[in-house]
N, C-alpha and C positions, 0 to 999 in steps of 0.2 A: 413575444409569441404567446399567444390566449392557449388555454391547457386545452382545447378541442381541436386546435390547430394541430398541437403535438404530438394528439392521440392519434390523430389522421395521418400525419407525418411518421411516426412508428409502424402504425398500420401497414402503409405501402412498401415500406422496407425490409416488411419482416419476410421472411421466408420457409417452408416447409420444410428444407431441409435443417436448415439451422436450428429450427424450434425441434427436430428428431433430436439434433446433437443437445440441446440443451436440455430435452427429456433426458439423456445417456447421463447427464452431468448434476441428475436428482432435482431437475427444476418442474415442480406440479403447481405453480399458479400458475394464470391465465398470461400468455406469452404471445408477440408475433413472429419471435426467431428474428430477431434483427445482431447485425455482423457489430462488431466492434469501431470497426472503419465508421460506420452508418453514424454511430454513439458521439464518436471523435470530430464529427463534419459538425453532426447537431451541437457539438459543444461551444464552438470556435463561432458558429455560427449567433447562439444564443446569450454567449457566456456566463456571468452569473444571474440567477434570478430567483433568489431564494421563494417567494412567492409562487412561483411556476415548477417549483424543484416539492416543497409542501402538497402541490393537487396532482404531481404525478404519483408521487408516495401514495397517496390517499386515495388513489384509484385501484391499489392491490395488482395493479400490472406489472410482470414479471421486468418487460423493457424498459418501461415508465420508468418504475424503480432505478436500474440503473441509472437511465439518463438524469433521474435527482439526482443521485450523488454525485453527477459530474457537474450540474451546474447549482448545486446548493451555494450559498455562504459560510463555511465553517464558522465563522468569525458570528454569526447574526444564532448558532444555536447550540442551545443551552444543553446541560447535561442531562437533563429530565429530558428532551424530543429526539436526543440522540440513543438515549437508553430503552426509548421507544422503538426508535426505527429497527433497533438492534434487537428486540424483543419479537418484532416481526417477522422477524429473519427466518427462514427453515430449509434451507441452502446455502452450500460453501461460497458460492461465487458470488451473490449479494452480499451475505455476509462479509467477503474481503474488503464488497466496496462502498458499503457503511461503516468498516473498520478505516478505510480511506479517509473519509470524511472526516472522523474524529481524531485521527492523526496531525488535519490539522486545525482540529479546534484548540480553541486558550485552554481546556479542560483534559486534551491529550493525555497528557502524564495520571490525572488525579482514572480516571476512565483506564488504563491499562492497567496500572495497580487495582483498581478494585475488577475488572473484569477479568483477569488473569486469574483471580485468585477463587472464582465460582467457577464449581465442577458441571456447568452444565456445559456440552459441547460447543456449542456454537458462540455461546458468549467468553467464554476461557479463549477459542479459536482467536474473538474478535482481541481481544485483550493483549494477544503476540501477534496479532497483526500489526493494531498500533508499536508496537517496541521496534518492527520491522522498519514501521514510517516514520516512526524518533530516531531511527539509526542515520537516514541521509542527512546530509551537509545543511549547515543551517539552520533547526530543527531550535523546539524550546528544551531539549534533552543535553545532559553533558553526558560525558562518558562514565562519569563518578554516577550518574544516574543509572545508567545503561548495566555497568559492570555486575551488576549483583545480578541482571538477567543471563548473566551467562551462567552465572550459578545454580540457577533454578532448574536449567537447561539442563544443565549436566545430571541433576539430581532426580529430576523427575518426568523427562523426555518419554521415557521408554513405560511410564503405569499412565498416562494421561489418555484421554478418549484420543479414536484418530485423527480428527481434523487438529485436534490444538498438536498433536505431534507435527502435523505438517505445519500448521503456523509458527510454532517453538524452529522446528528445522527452517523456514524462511527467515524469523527474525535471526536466528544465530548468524546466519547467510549475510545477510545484509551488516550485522555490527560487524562481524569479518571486514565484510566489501568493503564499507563506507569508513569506518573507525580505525586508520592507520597504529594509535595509541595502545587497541584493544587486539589486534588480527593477533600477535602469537597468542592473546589468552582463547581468542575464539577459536583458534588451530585446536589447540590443546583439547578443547572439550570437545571439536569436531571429531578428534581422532580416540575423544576417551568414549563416546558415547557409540564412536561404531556407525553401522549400517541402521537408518530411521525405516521401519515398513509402516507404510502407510497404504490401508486399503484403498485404492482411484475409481474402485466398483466397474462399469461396462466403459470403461475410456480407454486410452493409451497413455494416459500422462503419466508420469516417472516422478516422484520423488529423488529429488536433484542428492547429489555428493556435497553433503557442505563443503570438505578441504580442496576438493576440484572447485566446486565456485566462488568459495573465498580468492581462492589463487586467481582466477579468471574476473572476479572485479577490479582485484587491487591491480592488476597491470591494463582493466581497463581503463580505470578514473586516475590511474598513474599519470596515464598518456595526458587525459582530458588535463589532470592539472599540471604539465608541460606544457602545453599549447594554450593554454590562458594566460599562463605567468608568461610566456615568449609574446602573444597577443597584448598585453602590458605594459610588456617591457616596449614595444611596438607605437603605440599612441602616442597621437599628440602631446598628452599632456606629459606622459614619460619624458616625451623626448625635449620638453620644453623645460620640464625637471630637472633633464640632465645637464641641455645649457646653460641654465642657471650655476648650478652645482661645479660646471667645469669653470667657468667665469670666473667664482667666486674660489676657488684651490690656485687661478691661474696668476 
């Protein structure tokens, strides 16, 4: 897809109401209010193109933008165009989702350690974003990497600007969820650190209960890893595994 195909493509999908709700949500660049659904079809549709993910950035489009980060290539960019895109930033909700992106670049880790550690709001934010997006399964992060963020959490959650509290509150959320290893240590601080306020400004959104959602990942990805190991155990090659295996005892 040519980047004035895309422009036009955003265009028609954006909406007036959507674009009021994404004014409520601090977003002042130039936007069409297009749905997330909209984002999601264009993704599947385009898949990656870092090329085309480059001239929507570069257009200062509020939508554009998004739909870069859904179809960039982490893997094709450097820590310099991501420190970029992140310097751009002047909203929480981009901001998550060029913290997206560099989750999963090769430079994840070296990017969360040093943007965690600047007190500017948005770039600190982006910095426990990524720690959120090292927290899922299969990630370049071990838990020995992770563990020292629940420290930080505990230590300094409650003086940090408001958005990096909601990001610090997310990632804690997620090393819970996803980190069977680490959920009593992240219990622990969920319950030392208490109630997170975070200002949501003219929205409804809530600042989630870490120890309510920690509890509500792990019985849900419980399940998921029941139903895979039983899917497994299920297959062809399991079950060709096992004949072998019985044959060979018998």
């Amino acid at each position: 897809m040519q980047l004035k195909d895309a422009m036009s493509r955003l265009e028609r999908l954006g909406s007036e109401q959507t674009l009021k709700t994404l004014r409520r949500h601090g977003v002042t660049a130039p936007a069409f209010g297009v749905l997330y659904s909209n984002f999601y079809a264009l993704q599947k549709e385009i898949k990656v193109d870092q090329a085309l993910a480059r001239g929507l950035w570069d257009s200062g489009n509020y939508d554009a933008r998004i739909l870069a980060t859904l179809i960039a290539d982490p893997e094709g960019m450097t820590s310099a165009e991501l420190d970029a895109w992140q310097a751009a930033v002047d909203d929480y909700g981009l901001n998550a989702a060029v913290a997206g992106v560099a989750a999963r670049s090769p430079s994840a880790k070296q990017l969360a350690e040093r943007w965690r550690k600047v007190k500017a709001e948005y770039r600190s934010a982006a910095g426990w974003h990524i720690v959120g997006g090292l927290s899922a399964p299969d990630t370049i992060a071990d838990d020995e990497w992770l563990r020292p963020c629940l420290a930080e959490i505990r230590a300094s959650i409650h003086t940090v600007p408001n958005r990096t509290r909601m990001a610090m509150n997310s990632a804690l959320i997620s090393i819970g969820g996803y980190r069977p290893a680490l959920r009593d240590e992240a219990l622990a601080v969920a319950k030392a650190i208490g109630k997170v306020e975070v200002d949501h400004g003219d929205t409804s959104c809530k600042t989630p209960d870490a120890v309510e959602y920690i509890g509500k990942m792990a019985v849900r990805h419980g399940k998921k890893a029941s139903k895979k190991k039983t899917a497994a155990k299920k297959s062809p090659a399991a079950k060709k595994t096992a004949k072998k295996t019985a044959k060979k005892t018998a």
